[in-house]
Every structure is written in C-alpha cells, then in structure tokens.
N, C-alpha and C positions, 0 to 999 in steps of 0.2 A: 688629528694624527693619532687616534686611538688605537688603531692596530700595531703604531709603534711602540708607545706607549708601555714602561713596565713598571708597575708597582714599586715593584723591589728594587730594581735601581733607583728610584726614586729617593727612597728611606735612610735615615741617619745610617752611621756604621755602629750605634749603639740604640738602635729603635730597639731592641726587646728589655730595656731596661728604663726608658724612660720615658715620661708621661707626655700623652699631645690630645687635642683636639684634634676634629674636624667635622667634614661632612658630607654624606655619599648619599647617590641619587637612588631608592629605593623603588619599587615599584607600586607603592603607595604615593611615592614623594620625598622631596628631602627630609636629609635627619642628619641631627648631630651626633656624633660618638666620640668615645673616649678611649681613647689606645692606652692598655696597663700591663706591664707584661709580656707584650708580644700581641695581647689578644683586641679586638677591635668589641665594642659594645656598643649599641642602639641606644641611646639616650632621649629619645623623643619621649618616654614617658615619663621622666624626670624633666625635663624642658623641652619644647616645641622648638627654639630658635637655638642656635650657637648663643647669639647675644644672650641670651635666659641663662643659658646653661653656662656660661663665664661669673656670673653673678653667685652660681654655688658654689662655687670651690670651697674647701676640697670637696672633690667626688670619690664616691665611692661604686666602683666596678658593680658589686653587690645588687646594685638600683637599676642595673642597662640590662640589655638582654644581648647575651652574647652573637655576636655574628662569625666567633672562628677565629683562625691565626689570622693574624692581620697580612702575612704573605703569601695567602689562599684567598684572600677576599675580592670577591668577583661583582663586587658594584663601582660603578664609575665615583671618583672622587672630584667630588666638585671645591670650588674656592671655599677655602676653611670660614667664613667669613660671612654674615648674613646681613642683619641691622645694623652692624656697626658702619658708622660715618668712616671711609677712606680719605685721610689726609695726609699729606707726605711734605717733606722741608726740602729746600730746592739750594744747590749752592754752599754743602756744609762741611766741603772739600775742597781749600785751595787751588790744587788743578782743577777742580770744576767749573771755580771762580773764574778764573780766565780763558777757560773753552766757552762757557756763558758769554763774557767781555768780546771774545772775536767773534761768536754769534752777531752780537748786537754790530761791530764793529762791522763785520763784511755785511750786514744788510739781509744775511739769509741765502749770500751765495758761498758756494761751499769752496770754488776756483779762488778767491782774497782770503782765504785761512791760512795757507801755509806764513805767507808772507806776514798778516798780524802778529800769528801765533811767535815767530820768531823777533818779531820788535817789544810784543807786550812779556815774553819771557824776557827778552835782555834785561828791561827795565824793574819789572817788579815779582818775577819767579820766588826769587830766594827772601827777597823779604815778606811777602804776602805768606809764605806756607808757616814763617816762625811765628807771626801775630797772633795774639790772643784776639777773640770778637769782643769789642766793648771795652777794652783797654783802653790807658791812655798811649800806651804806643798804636793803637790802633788807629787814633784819633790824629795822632800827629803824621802817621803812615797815610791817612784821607786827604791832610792837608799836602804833603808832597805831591802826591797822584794828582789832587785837584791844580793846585798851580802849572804841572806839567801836562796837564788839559788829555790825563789819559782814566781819571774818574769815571766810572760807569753806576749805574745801579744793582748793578750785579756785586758790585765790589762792597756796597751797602748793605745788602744784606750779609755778606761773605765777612765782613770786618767789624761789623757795627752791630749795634747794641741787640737789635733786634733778629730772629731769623724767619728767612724766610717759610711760612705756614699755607697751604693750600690744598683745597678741596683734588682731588684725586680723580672720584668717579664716582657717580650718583651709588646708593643701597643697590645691592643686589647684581648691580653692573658688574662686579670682577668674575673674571675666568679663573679655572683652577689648573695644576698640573697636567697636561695631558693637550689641553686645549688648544683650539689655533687663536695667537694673538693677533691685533688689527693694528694696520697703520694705515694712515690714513690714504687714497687713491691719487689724491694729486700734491702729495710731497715727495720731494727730490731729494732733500738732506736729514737723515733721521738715523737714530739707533736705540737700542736698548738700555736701559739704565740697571746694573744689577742690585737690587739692596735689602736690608735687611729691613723688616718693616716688624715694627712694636704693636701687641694688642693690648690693652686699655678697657679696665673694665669702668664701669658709669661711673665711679669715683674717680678715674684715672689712673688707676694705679698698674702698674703695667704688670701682666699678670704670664706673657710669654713672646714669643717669637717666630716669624715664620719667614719666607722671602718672597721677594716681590721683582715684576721688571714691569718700571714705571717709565713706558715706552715715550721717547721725546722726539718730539719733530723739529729738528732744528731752523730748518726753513723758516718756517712760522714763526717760532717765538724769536729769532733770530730779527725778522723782517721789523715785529713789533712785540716788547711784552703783555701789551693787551692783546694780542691773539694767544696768552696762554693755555685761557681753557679753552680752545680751538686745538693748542697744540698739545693738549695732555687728555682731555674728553674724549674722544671717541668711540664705535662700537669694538668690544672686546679689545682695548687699549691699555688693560691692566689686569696685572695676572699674579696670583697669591697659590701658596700652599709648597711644600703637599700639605703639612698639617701645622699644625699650631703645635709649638714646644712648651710647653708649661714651666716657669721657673719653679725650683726645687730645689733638693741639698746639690745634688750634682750636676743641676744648669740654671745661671745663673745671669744675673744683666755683664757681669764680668766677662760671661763666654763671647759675650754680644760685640763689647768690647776691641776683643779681644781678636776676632774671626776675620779668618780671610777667603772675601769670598771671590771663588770663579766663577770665569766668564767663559764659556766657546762657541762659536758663531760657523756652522755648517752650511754655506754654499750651495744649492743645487748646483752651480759649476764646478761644483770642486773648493773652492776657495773655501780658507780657515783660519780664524780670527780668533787668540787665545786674550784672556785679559783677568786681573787680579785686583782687587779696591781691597783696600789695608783698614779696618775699623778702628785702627788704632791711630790713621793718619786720620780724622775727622774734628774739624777746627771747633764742634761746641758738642759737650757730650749730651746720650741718647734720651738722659734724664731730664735734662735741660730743655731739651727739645719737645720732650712730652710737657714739659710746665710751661712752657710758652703756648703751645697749644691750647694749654686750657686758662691760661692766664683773662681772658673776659669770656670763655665762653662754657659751654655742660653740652655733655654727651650723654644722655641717659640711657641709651643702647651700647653706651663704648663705642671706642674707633680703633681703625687700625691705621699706624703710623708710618711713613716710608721714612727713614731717617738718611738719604741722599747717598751720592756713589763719587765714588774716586776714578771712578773708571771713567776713561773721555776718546773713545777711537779714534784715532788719528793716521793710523796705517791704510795707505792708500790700497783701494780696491779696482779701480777699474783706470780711469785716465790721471795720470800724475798732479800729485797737486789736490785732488777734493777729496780726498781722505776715504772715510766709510758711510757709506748707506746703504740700508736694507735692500733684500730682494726678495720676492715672494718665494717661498722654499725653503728659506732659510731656517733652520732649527739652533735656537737658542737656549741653552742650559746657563742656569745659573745656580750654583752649587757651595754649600761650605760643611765640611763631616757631621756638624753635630744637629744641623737642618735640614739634611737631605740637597736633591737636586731637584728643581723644578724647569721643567723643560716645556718649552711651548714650539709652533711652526706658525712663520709669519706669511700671514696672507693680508689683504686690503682687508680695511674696516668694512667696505660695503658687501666683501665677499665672507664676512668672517659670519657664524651662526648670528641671528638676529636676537636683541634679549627682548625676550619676550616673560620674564617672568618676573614683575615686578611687583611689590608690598601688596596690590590685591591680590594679586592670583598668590602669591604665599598664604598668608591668611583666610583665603579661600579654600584653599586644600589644605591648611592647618586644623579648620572647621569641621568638612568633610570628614575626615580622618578623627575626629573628636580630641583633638590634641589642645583646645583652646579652654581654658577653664580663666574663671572670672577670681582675681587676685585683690579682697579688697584694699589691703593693705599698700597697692601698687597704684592704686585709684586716688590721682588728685580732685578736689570739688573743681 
C-alpha cells in the first residue's frame, strides 16, 4: 500500500520535539536513524544494526549524517526493529481473558461465540477484571471457576502467577508502517490485535516505545493452543513502527501506561470497525512483563515486547452471530498521539511480499557496505 501510504500522517502530533529511532531502506541498504528535532540522521556509521545502535544511548545527532526534515524524507521506512528477538504476552487484559476462553470453548467456530460469550460474562465478567494476577484472591477466584467446571488455561495465565510470554516472529520477519500484513489463506476467524510493544535493550532495560498489530487467528489457536505458533507465525504476520520513541524527560513508561490506543478497520466494502484498548485497564503492568521475560532467559541483541490488547471484536460483520474477520482489503490503523499511527493493508500470507532478507543477506550487505568492524570488547572466547 505504498502509494497510499503517508509519512506524515503517520507521526506523533509532537514528532519535532522528540526523540525515536528507526529504519529506512537506502539504496545501499538498510540503516538505522535517529529523529532529533524534526531532522532524520543516517546512523549506520555509528552502528550497522538498530540493535547496536540502542546499545549507545544517548546519541548524539552530531555522529549521523543528516538526511533532511524528517516530513520531506523520501526513503521507505521499514520496521524500527532489526536483531532484536520479537516477544509479546498474550491475555493481560481481562476482556481478552474471556474472548481467549470462548476461543477455546467454541472449538475455533466463530457461529458458538455469541452464546459462550453471553454465559462466561454472566458468570465471571465483573469479578475476573477486579483480580489481581497472583493474588490470593486470584487463587481462590481459580477455585470457584474450577469447581463450576468453567476454568480454562487462558484464565491461568490471565489470573495467576505467571504471564503469558511468547516468541512473536523470527529476527528480521516484522513488516514496518506502510506494509501489507498477512493472514493466514485458510483461516476463517481472525483479527488484529492493537498494542503497544516495548524495546529492551540487552540488559533489558526498556529504553522506548513503538506499536505493533500482533495479527491473531482465532480459528486456530481457538481449535488448539498448540497451534499457536501456527496461529501467530506467519509471512508478514506482524507489524511494528513508524519509529521507536525513546524514553526521556517528556515520554516516559508512564505515557505507556497511560495511552489509549485506536483501532479503525476499513472494509473494501465499505464496512467500518472503530475500537479503543485502555493501557490503563491492563491486569500486570508493562515493567513486570518485561521482568518476566527475562526472568530465565538473555537477549543480547534486545527484544521488542508486544504487551497484549484490550481490544476483542466482537461486532458482527457479515452473517449475525460470528462477529469479526478479516478481508483482504482491509486497512488497519492502529494509532495513539504520542506514537504515531501505524497502518498496514491485509492481504494473505502467501500473497503478502516474501521475506527474503534474513541475518545472512543483512550481514552480507552490512559487509559490502564496510559497515562491519570487529569489536573486541563484544567477543566472547
């Protein structure tokens, strides 16, 4: 969708004031930059990769080589996002908890939702959104559910100690603003997830902010949770950017918090699907999420974090009763002021561009390019 495609809608309504990452497709090859000011700067010969170049902070403008006002810049923006590991947490919104529950509960058909949807809200709506995760009211909340034989695993991750953590999309797989997203060619029940997704530098330390739509096929993971990475993997299946927001004096994990992000869902028919997920309504916060993540494991490249959605469509699109699923056509913005809009157009996975450009071919043209220097300092025996 690149002809529709515009920068500048894209952008905070305070991008010339404050700091982001990214990275745009040059005619050499990718490169990371750093937006200061308004102004966009080449960063590849301060760092080769985003993930390198997250590792400097702070940056200094001074080091890049300027490429011009950043709402004059006439190079495709690809996903802010390079090495780092894509992980996201599934279920860390109430209402998501029980759109999950009638997944598993209808088997993957989307015609037995209304009617779950309306027996598992009577029963446990109002006391599942007040629980803390990992409480002891949480715990004796598991034992009623379990007795009245309406426990799921969803609700385990949703109320209980631990939360849900999962791989996203191989390095190099996400799509960036502009791009066409993929779903998969033979799901029937699927939609967008909108969210806010955290970057993590190799210490973990969350260093800023971008959005993300971490496309979900309910069919599938519905049918079985182990078809999840069946139903979250696919080609061009997830989609980041426009840029990465850098925390600072005047954005911070609080705005993260705090934000509310839009949703709008554009129809080749016509049809139009507005929707809102409240960061403030999210049952473990975004810190917590990131130290569970790394609670047994290291990312030495950094990761970028999806921190899950409020949002769960439920407004019927086509025959009464099966709620929302994609159509090819469809243009999906997901939006909140101080991150920009990131808009993608849904087409099949098989029809979406092929990735074809994975850690060799990076490194390959990082090479060529002479952008690769030997760091002995970074070299373990």
């Amino acid at each position: 969708m690149s002809g529709e495609f515009s920068l500048l809608d894209a952008l905070p309504a305070d991008w010339r004031t404050g700091l982001f990452l990214g990275r745009v497709q040059t005619s050499a090859g990718p490169s990371p930059i750093l937006v200061s000011g308004g102004i966009a700067y080449d960063m590849s010969g301060v760092a080769p990769t985003l993930s390198q170049l997250v590792e400097k902070l702070p940056l200094s403008a001074d080091a890049g080589v300027s490429l011009g006002a950043l709402e004059a810049l006439d190079l495709p923006l690809l996903s802010p996002v390079d090495l780092q590991c894509v992980k996201a947490c599934g279920v860390t919104f109430a209402l998501s908890a029980i759109e999950r529950v009638i997944e598993e509960r209808a088997r993957g058909d989307a015609s037995a939702a209304a009617d779950i949807r309306g027996r598992l809200e009577e029963r446990v709506g109002g006391s599942i959104r007040a629980v803390v995760p990992g409480s002891p009211e949480a715990a004796a909340l598991k034992a009623a559910l379990i007795e009245d034989g309406l426990w799921s695993q969803y609700l385990e991750v949703a109320i209980g100690p631990d939360a849900e953590v999962f791989t996203k999309a191989p390095v190099l797989a996400t799509v960036g603003a502009g791009a066409d997203i993929g779903i998969r060619s033979d799901s029937t029940w699927n939609n967008p997830e909108p969210e806010i997704v955290l970057i993590a530098d190799a210490a973990g330390n969350a260093i800023g902010a971008t959005l993300g739509n971490d496309v979900n096929l309910r069919d599938f993971e519905g049918r079985s949770a182990l078809l999840l990475g069946k139903a979250k993997d696919n080609n061009a299946s997830c989609s980041l950017g426009p840029l990465i927001r850098l925390f600072d004096g005047d954005f911070t994990i609080d705005d993260v918090r705090a934000a509310e992000v839009e949703l709008t869902i554009d129809g080749p028919e016509g049809y139009r699907l507005e929707g809102t997920s409240s960061m403030n309504q999210i049952s473990r916060d975004p810190l917590e999420l990131v130290r569970q993540t790394l609670s047994e494991h290291q990312y030495p490249d950094g990761f970028a974090l999806f921190l899950g959605t409020l949002f769960a469509p439920v407004q019927d699109r086509d025959d009464p009763g099966r709620g929302f699923t994609h159509k090819v056509g469809d243009v999906v913005a997901i939006s909140t002021p101080r991150l920009g809009k990131l808009t993608n157009r849904v087409v099949t996975s098989k029809d979406a561009a092929p990735w074809t450009v994975g850690i060799t071919a990076l490194m390959t043209n990082l090479a060529q390019r002479g952008l690769l220097t030997t760091a002995p300092e970074a070299v373990s025996a």
